[in-house]
KEFIMI-617054 format. One line per field, with one value per residue (C-alpha): residue number from 0; residue in three letters; x, y, z. Coordinates in steps of 0.02 Angstrom, whole numbers, plus 50000, padded with zeros to 5 digits. Each point is the difference from the previous one (the first is absolute). Layout:
N
pos NUM;...
code ala;...
c1 X;...
c2 Y;...
c3 Z;...
END
This chain:
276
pos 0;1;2;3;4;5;6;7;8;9;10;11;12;13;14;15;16;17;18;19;20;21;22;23;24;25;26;27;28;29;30;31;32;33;34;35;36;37;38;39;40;41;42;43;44;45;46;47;48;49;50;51;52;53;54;55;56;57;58;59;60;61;62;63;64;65;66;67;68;69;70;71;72;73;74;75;76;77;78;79;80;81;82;83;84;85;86;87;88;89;90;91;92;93;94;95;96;97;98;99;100;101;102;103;104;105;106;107;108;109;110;111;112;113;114;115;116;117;118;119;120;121;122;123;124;125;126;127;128;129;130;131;132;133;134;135;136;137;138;139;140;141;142;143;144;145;146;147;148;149;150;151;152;153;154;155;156;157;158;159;160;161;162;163;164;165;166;167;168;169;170;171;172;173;174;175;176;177;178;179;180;181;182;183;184;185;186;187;188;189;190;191;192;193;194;195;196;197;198;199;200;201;202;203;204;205;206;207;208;209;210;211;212;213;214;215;216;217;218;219;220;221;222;223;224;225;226;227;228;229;230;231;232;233;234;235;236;237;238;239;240;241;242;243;244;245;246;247;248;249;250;251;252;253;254;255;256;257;258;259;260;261;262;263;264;265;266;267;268;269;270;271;272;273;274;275
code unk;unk;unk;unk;unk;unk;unk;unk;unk;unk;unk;unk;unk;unk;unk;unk;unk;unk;unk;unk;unk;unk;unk;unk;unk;unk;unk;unk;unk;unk;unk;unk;unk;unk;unk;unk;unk;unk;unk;unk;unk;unk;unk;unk;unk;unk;unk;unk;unk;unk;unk;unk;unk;unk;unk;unk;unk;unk;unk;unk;unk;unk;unk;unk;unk;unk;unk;unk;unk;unk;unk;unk;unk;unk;unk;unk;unk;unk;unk;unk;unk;unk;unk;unk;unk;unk;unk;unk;unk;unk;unk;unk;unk;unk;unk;unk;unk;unk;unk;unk;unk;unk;unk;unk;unk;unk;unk;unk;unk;unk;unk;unk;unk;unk;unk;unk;unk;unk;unk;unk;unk;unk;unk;unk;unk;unk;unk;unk;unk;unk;unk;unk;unk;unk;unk;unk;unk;unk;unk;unk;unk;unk;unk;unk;unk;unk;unk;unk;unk;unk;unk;unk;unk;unk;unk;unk;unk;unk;unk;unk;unk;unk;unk;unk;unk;unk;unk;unk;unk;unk;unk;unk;unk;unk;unk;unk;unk;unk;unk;unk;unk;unk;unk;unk;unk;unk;unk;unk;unk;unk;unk;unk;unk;unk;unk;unk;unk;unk;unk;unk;unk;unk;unk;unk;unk;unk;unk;unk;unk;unk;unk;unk;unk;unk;unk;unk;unk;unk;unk;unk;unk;unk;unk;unk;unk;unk;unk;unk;unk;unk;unk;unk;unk;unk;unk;unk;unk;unk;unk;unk;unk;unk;unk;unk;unk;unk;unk;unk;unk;unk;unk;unk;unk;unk;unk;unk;unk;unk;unk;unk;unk;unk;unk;unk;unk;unk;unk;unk;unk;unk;unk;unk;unk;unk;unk;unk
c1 52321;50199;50066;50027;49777;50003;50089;49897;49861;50022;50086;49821;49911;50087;49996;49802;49987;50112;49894;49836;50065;50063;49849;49899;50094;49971;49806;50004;50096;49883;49867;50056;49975;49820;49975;50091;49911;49828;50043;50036;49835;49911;50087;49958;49820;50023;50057;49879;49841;49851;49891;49822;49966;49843;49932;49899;49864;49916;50142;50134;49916;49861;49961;49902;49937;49848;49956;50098;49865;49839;50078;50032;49841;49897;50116;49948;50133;50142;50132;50095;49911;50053;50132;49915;49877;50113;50110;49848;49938;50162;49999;49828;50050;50144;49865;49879;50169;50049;49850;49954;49847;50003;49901;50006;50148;49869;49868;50154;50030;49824;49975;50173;49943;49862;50104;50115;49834;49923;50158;49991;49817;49945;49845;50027;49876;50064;49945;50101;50143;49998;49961;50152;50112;49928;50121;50128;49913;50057;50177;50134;50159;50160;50055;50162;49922;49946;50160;50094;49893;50015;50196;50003;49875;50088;50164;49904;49966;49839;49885;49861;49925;49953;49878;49900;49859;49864;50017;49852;50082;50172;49917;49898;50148;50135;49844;49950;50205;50053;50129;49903;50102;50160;49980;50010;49889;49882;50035;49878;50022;49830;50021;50110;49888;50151;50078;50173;50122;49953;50166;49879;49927;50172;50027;49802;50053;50166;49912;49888;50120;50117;50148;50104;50001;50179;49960;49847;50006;49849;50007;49908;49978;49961;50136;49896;49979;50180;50035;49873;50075;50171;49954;49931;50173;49944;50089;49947;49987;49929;49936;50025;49838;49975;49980;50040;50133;50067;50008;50179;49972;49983;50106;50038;49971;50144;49892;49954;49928;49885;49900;49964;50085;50158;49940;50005;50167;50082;49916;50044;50166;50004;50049;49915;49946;49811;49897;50050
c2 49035;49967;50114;49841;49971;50188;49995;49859;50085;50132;49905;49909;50161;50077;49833;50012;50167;49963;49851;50097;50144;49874;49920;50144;50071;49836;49992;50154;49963;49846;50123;50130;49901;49986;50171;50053;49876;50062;50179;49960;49912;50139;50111;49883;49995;50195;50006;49865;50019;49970;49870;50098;50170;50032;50187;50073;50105;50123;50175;49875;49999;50089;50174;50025;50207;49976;49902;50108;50154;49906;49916;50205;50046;49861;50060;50192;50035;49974;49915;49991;49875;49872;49936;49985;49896;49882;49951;49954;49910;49914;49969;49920;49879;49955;49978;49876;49901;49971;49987;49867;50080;50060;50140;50075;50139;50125;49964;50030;50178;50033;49968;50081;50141;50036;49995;50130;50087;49967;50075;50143;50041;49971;49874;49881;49857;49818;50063;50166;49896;49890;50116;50077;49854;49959;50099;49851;49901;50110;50079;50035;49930;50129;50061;49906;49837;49920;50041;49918;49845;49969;50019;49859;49879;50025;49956;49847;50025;49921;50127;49958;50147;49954;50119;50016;50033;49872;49911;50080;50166;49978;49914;50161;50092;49932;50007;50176;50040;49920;49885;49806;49950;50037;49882;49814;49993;50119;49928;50075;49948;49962;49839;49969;50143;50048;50180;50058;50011;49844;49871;49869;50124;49988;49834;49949;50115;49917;49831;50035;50034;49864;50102;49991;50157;50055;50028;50103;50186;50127;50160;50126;50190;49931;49994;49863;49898;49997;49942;49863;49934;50006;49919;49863;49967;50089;50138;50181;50148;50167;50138;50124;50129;50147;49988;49834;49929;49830;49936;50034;49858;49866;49918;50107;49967;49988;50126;50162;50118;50157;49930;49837;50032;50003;49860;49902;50077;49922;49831;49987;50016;49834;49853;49907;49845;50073;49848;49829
c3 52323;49974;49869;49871;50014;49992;49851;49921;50033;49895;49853;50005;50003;49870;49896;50024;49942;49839;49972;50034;49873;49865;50004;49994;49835;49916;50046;49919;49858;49963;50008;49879;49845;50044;50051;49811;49927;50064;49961;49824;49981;50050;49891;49861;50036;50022;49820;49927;49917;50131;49906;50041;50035;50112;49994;50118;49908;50096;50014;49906;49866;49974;50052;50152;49965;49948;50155;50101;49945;50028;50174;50041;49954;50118;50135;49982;49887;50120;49895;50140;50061;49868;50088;50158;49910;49896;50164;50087;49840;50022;50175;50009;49834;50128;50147;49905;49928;50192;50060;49869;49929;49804;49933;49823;49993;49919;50141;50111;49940;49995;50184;50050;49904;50101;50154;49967;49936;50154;50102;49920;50032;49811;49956;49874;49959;49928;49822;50022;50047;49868;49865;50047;49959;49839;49893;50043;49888;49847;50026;49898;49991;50031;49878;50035;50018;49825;49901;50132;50019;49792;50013;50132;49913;49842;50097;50043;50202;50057;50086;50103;50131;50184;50097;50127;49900;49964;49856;49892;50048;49943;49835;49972;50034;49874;49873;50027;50007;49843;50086;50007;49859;50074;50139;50002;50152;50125;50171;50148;50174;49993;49976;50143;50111;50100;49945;49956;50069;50100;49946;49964;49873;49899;50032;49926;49830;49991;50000;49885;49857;50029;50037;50157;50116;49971;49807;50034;50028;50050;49897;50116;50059;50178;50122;50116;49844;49948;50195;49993;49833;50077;50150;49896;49911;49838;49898;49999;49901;50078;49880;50116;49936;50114;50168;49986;50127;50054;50158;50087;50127;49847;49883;49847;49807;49863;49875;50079;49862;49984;49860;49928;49836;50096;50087;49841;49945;50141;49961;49824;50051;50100;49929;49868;50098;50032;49919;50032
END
């Protein structure tokens, strides 16, 4: 190559790279409105009133004690065992969802009950078993739980709870709690017989009150049910009760509190466009 073409050569190069560079920078400054532009709607949304609240009710609120004793006592009175029993409550819900098969949550814990039982060389019969679940029928709320409920219905959220419950059991249990008249509606995935935190779970309840997912947000004291709601596009509040802990591999919620009153604090302070 003559040192003229040499010369050329690398004018062209050089010209390619300046051209490759400019372009570059203005690709990217075409993109930056968009990417400020989506940042600021999230930050909007962030600061906006979500138009329906779904609450989780079993441990969010109401108060799981007096089921925790008579679980202990079926189980030899090893209440250490509860949380060996409700993850494998869980994880069988999560079985019959994939596996396309539906079973009552209650008859779930029943039967996963009597597993861990089983494991642990203690006979328990199918009316043991249930008999030991039937205080869920009649808990309390936390303490926590009904002052903060009237502060955001008087602020003029709609409230509706979402469990996994069947729907005669989360009836009996807003009844027996004093808290029916605070919500709008008792949702139960009953209906759709696939379990939280399935996303088609979140998507059904979102449906079903006309609102769109981004201006729904779970209130809940489970870290896998915050994830699921996430996942779906929906909001999320965690009530972070003890031992309670979300799940570092998912997205995380905008309200993070130890109790629900401060739960509500936070969502009385969001704007005022809740009920349009």
């Amino acid at each position: 190559m003559s040192p003229a073409q040499e010369s050329g050569s690398v004018n062209a190069s050089g010209h390619s790279r300046r051209y490759f560079l400019a372009a570059g920078a203005g690709i990217a400054a075409g993109m930056l409105p968009t990417l400020v532009s989506a940042q600021a709607q999230k930050g909007a949304t962030m600061n906006s009133r979500p138009k329906c609240l779904f609450f989780d009710v079993n441990e969010t609120l109401l108060d799981l004690d007096a089921m925790k004793v008579s679980v202990a006592e079926a189980l030899g009175g090893r209440a250490d065992l509860l949380p060996l029993w409700f993850t494998t409550m869980l994880q069988h819900s999560l079985v019959a969802t994939v596996g396309d098969h539906y079973d009552d949550f209650g008859v779930i814990g029943a039967a996963t009950l009597q597993m861990v039982a089983r494991n642990q060389g203690i006979e328990l019969s199918d009316e043991a078993a249930k008999q030991a679940l039937a205080p869920i029928r009649s808990l309390p709320p936390h303490p926590d739980v009904k002052p903060a409920l009237e502060q955001l219905k008087q602020a003029g959220y709609r409230m509706v709870t979402l469990t996994n419950s069947s729907q005669a059991g989360v009836d009996e249990q807003m009844k027996n709690a004093g808290l029916t008249d605070l919500f709008e509606v008792r949702l139960s995935v009953e209906e759709l017989q696939m379990f939280k935190p399935h996303s088609h779970v979140y998507k059904w309840a979102a449906r079903k009150m006309n609102v769109p997912p981004e201006d729904c947000m779970l209130i809940a004291a489970h870290g896998w049910d915050i994830a699921g709601a996430l996942w779906a596009g929906w909001r999320g509040a965690f009530v972070a009760r003890p031992g309670a802990q979300l799940y570092p591999l998912a997205k995380q919620p905008e309200i993070n509190e130890p109790d629900m009153q401060r739960v509500a604090a936070q969502l009385l302070q969001l704007g005022t466009d809740c009920c349009s």
